[in-house]
N, C-alpha and C positions, 0 to 999 in steps of 0.2 A: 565922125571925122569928115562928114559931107563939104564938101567946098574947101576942103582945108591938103596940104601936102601931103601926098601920105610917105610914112615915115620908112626909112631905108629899114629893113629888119634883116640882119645876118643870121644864117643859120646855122652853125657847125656840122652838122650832122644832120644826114637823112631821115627825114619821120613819112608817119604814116602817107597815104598819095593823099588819103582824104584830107588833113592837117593842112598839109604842105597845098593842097588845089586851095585850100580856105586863105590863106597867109596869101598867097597869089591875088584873090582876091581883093582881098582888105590892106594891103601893105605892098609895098616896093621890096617885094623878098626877096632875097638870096640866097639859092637854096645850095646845097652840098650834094647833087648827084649822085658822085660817086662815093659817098660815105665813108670818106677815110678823113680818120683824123687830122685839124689843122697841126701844121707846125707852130713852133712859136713866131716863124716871122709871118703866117699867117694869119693868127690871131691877132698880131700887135695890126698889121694893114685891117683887118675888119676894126676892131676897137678904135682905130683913128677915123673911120667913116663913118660907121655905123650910128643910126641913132638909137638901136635896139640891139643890143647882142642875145641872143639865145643861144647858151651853152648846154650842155650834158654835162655826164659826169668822168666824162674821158678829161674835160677839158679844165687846166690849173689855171681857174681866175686869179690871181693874187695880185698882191698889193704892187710888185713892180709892173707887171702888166694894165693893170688900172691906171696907174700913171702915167703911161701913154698917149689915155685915152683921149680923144678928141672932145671938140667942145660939145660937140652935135649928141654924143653920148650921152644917153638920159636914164635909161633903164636896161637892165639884164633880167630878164623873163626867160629863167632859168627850168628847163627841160626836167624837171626830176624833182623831187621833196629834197631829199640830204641839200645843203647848201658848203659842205665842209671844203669844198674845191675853191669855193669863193669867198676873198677876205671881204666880206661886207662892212666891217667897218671902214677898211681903207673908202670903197664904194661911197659910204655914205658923207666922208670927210669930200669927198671930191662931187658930190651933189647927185652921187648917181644912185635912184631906185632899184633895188634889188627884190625880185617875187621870186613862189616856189612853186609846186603843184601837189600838196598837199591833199589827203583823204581821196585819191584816185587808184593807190596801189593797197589802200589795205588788205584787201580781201584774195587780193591774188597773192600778196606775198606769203600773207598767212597759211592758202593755199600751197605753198610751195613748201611752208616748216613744215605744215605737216605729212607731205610728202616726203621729206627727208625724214623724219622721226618715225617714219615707215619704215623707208628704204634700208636704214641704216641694221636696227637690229635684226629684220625682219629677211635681210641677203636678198634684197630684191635685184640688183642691180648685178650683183651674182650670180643668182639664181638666169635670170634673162642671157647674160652670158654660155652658159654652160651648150643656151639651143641653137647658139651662131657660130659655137666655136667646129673647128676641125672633126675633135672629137666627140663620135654617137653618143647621142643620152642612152646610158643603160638603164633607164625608167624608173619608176617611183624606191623607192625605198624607205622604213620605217625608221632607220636612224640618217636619212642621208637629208642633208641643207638644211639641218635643222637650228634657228635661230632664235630668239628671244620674244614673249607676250610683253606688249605692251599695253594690257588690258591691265588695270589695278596697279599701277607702277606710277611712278611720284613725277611730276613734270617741273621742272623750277624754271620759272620766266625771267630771264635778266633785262628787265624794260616793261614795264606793263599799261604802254602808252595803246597806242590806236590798231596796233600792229599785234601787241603782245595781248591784248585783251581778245582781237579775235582768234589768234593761236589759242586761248586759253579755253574759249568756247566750241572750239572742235576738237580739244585735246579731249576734254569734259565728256563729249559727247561720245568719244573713243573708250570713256573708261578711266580714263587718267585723275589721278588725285591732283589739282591744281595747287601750287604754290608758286610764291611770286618774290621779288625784292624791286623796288621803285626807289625811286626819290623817295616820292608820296605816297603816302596810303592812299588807295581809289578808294571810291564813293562807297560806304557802308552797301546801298542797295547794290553795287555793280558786285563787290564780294560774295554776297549773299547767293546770288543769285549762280556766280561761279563754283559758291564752295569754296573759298577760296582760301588760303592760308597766305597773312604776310608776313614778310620775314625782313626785319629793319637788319639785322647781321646778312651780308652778303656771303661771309665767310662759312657760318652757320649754315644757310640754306644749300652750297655748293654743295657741302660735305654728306647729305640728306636725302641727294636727290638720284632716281636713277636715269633721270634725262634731263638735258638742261639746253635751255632754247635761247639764245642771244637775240633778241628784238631794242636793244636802245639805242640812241643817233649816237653818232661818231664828234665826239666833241674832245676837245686837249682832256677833259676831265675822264672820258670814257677810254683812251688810248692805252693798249692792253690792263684795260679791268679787269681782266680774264688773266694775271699774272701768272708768271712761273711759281709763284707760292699761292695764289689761288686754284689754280690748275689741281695743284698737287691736295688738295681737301677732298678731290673727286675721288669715288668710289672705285675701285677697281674692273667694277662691271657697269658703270654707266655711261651715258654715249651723250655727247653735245653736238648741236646743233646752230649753225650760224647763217640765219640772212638777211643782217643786218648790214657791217662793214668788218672787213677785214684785221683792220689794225687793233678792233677791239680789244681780242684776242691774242697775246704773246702766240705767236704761228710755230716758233720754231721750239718753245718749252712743249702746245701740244704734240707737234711731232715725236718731241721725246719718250714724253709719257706714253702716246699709243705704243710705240717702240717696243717700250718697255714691259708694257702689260700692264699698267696703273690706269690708262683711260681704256674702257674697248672699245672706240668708234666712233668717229666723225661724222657728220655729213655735212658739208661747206658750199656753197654758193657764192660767196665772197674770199678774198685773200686779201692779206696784210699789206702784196707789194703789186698787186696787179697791175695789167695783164699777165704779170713776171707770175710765172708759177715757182712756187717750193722744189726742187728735186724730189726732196722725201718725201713729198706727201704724194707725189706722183707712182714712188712707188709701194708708198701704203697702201695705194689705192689696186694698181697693181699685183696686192696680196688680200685685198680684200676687205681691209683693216676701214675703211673710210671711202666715203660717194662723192665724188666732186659734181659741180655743177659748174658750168660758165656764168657767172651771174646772169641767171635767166630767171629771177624768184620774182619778178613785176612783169614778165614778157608775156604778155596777153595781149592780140590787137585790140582788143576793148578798151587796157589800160593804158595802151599807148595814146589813141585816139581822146578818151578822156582827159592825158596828160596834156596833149594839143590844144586842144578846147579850152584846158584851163591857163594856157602860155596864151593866145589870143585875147581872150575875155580879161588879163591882166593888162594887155598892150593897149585895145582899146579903150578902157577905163582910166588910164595913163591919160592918151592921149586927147582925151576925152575931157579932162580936166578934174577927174577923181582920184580919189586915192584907189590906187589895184588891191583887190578882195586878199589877194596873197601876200603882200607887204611882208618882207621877212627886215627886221632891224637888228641891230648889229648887240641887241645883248642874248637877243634870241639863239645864235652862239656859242 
């Protein structure tokens, strides 16, 4: 971009210092300081200037807001992989580039399942309580906090994309008998090599399993996949796991069923209506029943800073006169 304007860039939201000192650099940024979410008449004045919007996933691109947008608007070098915030097709009818930051959070998020596929049966987060609370730990005991092996117990992957393949290789390495259900059967060698069992019935596999791990994107097709009558094939003693999105998942069928005694355990990192929290699940949690997390399953400065790196490296290839490495098109969807 040597000798040439550099491009206004909005930035919704605060990133890393190093990201944000780079974007200073290379671009006319405008950064968000104090990291609080725009309003909508804030959004609508960036997308009228801006020649680069950088959203998050707090922030609802859609199709009315895009139409807003100013002429100077050329791409949205989107802060995150999910793209579900942003109607890209409208985007792409109105001439404007949409990228993602794709293959930067795998490893952390998968880190994070199986942290919860821990936590959950295992009363970690329990257990850590008991030594903060008021009342003295009365010390070890042979029947006391005693929770569930997940050593030789059946994992079922709902997603066994880039996310759900490394969940499946630390599940593996845990002990776990790996089973899956995809779109697609993965590659002969990548099963192989997992052990892996596929399962074209979704329904089938739910009913199977004694843990089940949510890794697929958030698309119209995938919006509670996880139905009030899917829910209900789960076993009465096994526990699912979500850090993928929220709405996957019917939220308020599994509340039920934990309720009930038909699922025994949650552990969540995403919600259905966030930042809006469930009541009940607040007090599941509260009894023990399920682990919340604030969606913090990608929060690694590393994976941030990479995310960064990869919103730049799409902006100057833009304006660069390339097509950007991350091109996301509107059937991808």
């Amino acid at each position: 971009m040597a000798g040439k304007k550099r491009p206004l860039v909005v930035i919704t939201r605060k990133l890393p210092d190093p990201v944000e000192t780079r974007m200073r650099e290379l671009f006319d940024a405008r950064l968000n300081v104090e990291d609080r979410p725009m309003t909508q008449p804030e959004l609508v004045a960036a997308i009228k200037e801006a020649d680069v919007l950088v959203p998050t996933i707090t922030d609802q691109i859609d199709a009315a807001l895009i139409a807003q947008a100013g002429d100077n608007l050329k791409l949205i070098a989107n802060f995150g992989n999910g793209v579900d915030k942003i109607d890209v097709e409208a985007a792409a009818k109105k001439g404007i580039t949409v990228t993602n930051t794709p293959n930067v959070l795998t490893e952390d998020t998968a880190d994070m399942t199986m942290a919860l596929m821990l936590a959950v049966p295992r009363r970690l987060a329990e257990g850590a309580n008991v030594l903060t609370s008021d009342k003295k730990w009365a010390g070890w005991s042979p029947t006391w906090m005693l929770g569930r092996r997940i050593w030789g117990k059946r994992l079922g992957i709902v997603g066994m994309g880039r996310i759900g393949t490394a969940v499946a290789r630390r599940a593996k390495a845990f002990g776990l008998s790996i089973h899956y259900h995809n779109r697609h059967r993965v590659l002969p060698a990548v099963e192989e090599g997992l052990e892996a069992t596929y399962w074209e019935s979704l329904d089938q596999m739910l009913a199977r399993m004694d843990i089940i791990s949510v890794n697929c994107p958030s698309t119209p097709a995938t919006f509670h996949l996880l139905s009030a009558r899917r829910l209900a094939l789960m076993q009465p003693t096994a526990y699912i796991v979500n850090t993928a999105r929220g709405d996957i998942i019917d939220e308020e069928s599994l509340v039920k069923l934990i309720q009930d005694g038909k699922i025994a355990g949650a552990g969540l990192d995403v919600y259905e209506h966030e930042p809006a929290l469930n009541s009940k699940l607040l007090k599941l949690a509260a009894k023990n029943k399920v682990v919340l997390l604030p969606h913090m399953g990608s929060a690694t400065l590393e994976g941030r800073i990479d995310m960064g790196e990869k919103v730049i490296i799409n902006i100057r290839a833009f304006f660069d006169g390339h097509r950007p490495p991350d091109r996301v098109l509107p059937l991808r969807t």
